[in-house]
One Martini backbone bead per residue (centre of mass of N, CA, C, O) as a GRO file, in nm:
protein
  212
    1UNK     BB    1   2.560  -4.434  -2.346
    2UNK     BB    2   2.319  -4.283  -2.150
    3UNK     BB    3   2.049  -4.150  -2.201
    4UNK     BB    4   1.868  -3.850  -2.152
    5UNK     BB    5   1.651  -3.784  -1.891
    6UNK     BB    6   1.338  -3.648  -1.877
    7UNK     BB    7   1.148  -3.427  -1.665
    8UNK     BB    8   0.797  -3.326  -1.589
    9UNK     BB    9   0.686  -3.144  -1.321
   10UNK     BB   10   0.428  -3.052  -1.155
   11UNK     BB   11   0.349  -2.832  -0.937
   12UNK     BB   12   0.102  -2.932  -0.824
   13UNK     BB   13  -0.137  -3.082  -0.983
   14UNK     BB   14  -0.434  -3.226  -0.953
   15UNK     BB   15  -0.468  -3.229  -0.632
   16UNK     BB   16  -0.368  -2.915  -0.612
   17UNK     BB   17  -0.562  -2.758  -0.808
   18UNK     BB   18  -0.802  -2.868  -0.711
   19UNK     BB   19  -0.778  -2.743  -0.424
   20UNK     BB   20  -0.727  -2.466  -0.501
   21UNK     BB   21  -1.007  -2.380  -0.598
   22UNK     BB   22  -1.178  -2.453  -0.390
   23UNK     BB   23  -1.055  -2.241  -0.191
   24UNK     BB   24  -1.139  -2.024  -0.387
   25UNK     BB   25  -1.430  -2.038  -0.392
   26UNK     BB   26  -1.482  -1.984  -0.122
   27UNK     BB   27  -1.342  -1.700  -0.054
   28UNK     BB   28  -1.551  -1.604  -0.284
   29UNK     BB   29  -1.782  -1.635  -0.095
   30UNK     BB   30  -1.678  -1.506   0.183
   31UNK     BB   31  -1.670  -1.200   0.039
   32UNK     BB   32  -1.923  -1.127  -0.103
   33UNK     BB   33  -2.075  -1.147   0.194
   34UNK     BB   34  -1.921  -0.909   0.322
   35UNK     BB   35  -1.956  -0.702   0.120
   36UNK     BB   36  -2.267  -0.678   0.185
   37UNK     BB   37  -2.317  -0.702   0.517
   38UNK     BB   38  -2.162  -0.482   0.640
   39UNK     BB   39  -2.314  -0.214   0.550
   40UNK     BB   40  -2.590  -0.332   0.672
   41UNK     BB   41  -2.472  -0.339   0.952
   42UNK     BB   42  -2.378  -0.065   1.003
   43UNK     BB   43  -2.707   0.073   0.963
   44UNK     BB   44  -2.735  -0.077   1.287
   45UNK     BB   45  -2.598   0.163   1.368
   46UNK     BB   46  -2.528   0.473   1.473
   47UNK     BB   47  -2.203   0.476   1.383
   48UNK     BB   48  -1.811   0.536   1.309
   49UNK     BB   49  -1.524   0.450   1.114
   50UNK     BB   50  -1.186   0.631   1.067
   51UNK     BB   51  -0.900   0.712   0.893
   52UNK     BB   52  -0.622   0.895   1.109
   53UNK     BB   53  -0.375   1.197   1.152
   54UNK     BB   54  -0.267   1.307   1.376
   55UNK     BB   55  -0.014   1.553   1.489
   56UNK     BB   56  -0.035   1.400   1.801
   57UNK     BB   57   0.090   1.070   1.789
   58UNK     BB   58   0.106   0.813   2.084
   59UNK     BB   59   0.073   0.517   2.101
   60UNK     BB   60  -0.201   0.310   2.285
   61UNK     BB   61  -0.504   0.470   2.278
   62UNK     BB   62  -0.758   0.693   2.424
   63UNK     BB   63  -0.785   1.036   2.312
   64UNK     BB   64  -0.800   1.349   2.328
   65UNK     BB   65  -0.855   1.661   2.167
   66UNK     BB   66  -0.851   1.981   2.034
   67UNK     BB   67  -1.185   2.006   1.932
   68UNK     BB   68  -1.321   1.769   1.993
   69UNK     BB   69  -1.641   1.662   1.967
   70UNK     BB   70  -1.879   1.547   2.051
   71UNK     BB   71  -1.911   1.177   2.019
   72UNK     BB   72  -1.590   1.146   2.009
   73UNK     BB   73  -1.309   0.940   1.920
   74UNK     BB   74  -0.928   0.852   1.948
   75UNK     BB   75  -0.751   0.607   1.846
   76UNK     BB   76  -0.478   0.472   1.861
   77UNK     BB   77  -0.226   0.353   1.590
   78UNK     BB   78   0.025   0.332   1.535
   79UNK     BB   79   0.040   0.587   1.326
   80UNK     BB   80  -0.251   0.583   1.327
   81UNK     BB   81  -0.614   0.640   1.310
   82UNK     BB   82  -0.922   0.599   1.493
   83UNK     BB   83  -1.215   0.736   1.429
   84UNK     BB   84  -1.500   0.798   1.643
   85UNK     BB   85  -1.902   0.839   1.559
   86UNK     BB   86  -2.157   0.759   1.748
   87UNK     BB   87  -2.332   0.965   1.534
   88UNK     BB   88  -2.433   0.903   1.186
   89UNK     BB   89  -2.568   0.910   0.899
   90UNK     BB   90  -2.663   0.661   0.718
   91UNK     BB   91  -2.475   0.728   0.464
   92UNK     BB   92  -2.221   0.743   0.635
   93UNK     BB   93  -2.230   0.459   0.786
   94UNK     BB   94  -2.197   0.325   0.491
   95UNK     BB   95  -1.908   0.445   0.378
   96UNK     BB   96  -1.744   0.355   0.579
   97UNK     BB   97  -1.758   0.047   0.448
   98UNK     BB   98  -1.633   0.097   0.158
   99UNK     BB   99  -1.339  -0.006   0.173
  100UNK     BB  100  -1.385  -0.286   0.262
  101UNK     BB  101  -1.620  -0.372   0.021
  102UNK     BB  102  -1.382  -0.385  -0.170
  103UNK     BB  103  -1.176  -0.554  -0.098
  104UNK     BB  104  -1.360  -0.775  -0.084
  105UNK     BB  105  -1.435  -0.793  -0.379
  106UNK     BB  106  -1.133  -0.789  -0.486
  107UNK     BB  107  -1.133  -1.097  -0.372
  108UNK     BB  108  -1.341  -1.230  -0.508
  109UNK     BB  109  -1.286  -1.159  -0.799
  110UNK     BB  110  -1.010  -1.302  -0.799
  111UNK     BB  111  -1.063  -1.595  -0.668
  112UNK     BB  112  -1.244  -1.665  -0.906
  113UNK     BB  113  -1.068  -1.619  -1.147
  114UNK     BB  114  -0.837  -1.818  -1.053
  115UNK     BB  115  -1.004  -2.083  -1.002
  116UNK     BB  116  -1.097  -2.106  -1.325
  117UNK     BB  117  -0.837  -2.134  -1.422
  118UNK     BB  118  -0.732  -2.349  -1.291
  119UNK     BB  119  -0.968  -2.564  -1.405
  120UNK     BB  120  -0.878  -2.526  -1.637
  121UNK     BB  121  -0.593  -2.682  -1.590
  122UNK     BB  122  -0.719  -2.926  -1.450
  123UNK     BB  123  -0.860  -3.027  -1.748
  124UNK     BB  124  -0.662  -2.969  -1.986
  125UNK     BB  125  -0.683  -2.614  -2.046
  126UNK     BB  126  -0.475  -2.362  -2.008
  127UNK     BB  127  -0.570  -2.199  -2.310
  128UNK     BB  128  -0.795  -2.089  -2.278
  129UNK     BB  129  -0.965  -1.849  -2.403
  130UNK     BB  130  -1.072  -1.695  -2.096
  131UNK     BB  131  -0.820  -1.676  -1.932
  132UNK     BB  132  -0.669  -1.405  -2.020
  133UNK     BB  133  -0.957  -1.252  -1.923
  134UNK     BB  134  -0.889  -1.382  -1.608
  135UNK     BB  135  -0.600  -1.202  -1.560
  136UNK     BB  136  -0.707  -0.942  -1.618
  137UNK     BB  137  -0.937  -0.953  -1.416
  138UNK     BB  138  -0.699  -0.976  -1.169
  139UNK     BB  139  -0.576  -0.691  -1.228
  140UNK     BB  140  -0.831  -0.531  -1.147
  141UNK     BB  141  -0.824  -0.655  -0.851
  142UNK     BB  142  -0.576  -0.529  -0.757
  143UNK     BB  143  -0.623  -0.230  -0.819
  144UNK     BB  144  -0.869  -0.215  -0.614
  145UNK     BB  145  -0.726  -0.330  -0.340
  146UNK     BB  146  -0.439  -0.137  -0.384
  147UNK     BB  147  -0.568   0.147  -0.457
  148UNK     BB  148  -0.828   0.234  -0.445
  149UNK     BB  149  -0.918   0.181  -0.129
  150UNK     BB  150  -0.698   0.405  -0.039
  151UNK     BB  151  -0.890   0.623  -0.162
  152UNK     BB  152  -1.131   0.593  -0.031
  153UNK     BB  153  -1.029   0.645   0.239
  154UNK     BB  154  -1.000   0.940   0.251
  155UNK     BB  155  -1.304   1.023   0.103
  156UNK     BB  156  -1.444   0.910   0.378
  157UNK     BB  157  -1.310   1.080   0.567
  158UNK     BB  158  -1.351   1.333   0.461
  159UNK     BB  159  -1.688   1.309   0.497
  160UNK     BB  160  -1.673   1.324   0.797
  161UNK     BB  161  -1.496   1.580   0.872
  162UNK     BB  162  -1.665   1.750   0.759
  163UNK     BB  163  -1.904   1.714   0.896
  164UNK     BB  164  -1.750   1.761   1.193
  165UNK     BB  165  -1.569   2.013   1.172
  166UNK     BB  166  -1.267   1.816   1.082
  167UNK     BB  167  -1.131   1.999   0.780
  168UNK     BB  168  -1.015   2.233   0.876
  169UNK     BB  169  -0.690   2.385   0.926
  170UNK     BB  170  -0.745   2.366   1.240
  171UNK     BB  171  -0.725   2.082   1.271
  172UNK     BB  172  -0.599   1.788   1.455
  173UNK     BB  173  -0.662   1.639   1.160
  174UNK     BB  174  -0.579   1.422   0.935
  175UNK     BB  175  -0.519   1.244   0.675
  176UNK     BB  176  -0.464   0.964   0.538
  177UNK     BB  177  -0.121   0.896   0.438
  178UNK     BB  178  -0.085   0.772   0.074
  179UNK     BB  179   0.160   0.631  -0.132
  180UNK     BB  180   0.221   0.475  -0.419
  181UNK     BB  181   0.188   0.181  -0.489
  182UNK     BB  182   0.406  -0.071  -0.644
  183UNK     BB  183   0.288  -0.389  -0.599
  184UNK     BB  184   0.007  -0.372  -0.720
  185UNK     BB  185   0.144  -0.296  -1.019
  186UNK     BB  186   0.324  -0.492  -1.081
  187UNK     BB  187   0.112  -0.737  -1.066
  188UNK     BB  188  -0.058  -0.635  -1.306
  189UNK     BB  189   0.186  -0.646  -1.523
  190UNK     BB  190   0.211  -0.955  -1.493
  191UNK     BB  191  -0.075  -1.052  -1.533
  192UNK     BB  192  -0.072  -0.926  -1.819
  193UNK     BB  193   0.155  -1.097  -1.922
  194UNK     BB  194   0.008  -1.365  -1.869
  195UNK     BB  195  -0.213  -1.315  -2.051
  196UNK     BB  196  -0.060  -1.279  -2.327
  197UNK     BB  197   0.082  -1.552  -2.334
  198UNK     BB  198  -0.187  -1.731  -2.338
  199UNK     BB  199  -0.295  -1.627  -2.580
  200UNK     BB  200  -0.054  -1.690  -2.778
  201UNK     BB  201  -0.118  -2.014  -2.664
  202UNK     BB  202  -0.357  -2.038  -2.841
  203UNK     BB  203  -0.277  -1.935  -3.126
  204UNK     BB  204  -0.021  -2.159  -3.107
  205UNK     BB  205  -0.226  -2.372  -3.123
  206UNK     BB  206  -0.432  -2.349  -3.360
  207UNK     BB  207  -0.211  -2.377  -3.582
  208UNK     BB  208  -0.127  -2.660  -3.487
  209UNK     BB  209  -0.385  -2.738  -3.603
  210UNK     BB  210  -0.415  -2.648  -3.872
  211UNK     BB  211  -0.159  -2.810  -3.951
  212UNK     BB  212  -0.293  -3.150  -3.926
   0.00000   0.00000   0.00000
């Protein structure tokens, strides 16, 4: 009888883990840069725009409705529209790209501590004492990104909203409505049990070093 062979290959394995790292370092290396430039750049325009939803929206182009003051543009792109307003004081021009700069963060904290992982995988230390909390910081990553920033959006409407007086009752634009997403909690329940695994493989490392 022939004995049983067991083979164990690696998903990656070291030419794609290292692969994997590199190009995760580069995205959080652009993701960081966005994050910053964006706002500065949008500083040196006039305007901004943010996302909202008319009452009667149908198509994708460009029109007006009743109510809508001067030097105010809004494109439909069905189901909502971006609100463009030609003029906003600089404070207003910055916040506009708040929800952008945040996802881009959560981008680049994502990649950076995702790449430091495989990196230690790919060293050969996969129980690194720092992966399990870098598992963590990539679910509060994931909830910045998938949470907080459409939380942003809403908030900076609000406040462009407001400046422009169009944000009472009579207002022919509602907030972009959104409700509570389940993917991206899910997926930081996922990554903090793959933390608390880690941990776990560290600790039961360690006891396995010290009875040797």
């Amino acid at each position: 009888m022939l004995p049983l062979m067991t083979t164990s290959r690696p998903f990656l394995g070291r030419t794609g883990t290292n692969l994997g790292a590199a190009v995760l370092f580069v995205v959080a290396g652009v993701a960081a840069l966005v994050a910053v430039v964006q706002p500065i750049n949008q500083l040196t325009q006039p305007g901004g725009s943010v996302v909202v939803t008319p009452s009667d929206l149908t198509g994708d182009r460009a029109f007006d409705l009743p109510g809508l003051p001067e030097g105010v543009v809004l494109t439909a792109a069905d189901p909502d529209a971006l609100l463009t307003a030609f003029e906003l004081p600089a404070g207003l021009r910055a916040l506009t790209e708040l929800p952008a700069s945040l996802g881009a963060i959560a981008v680049a904290v994502g990649a950076w501590l995702l790449a430091r992982t495989l990196w230690a995988i790919h060293d050969g230390h996969p129980f690194d004492r720092r992966n399990p909390g870098r598992l963590a910081g990539l679910a509060a990553a994931v909830v910045l990104g998938g949470l907080v920033v459409p939380l942003a959006e809403g908030l900076v409407a609000t406040a462009v909203l407001e400046h422009l007086d169009l944000a009472g009752p009579d207002s022919p634009l509602v907030l972009l409505s959104t409700s509570l997403p389940l993917t991206p909690i899910g997926l930081a329940f996922a990554l903090l049990a793959a933390a608390e695994a880690f941990r776990r493989g560290r600790a039961l490392e360690d006891e396995i070093e010290g009875t040797v």
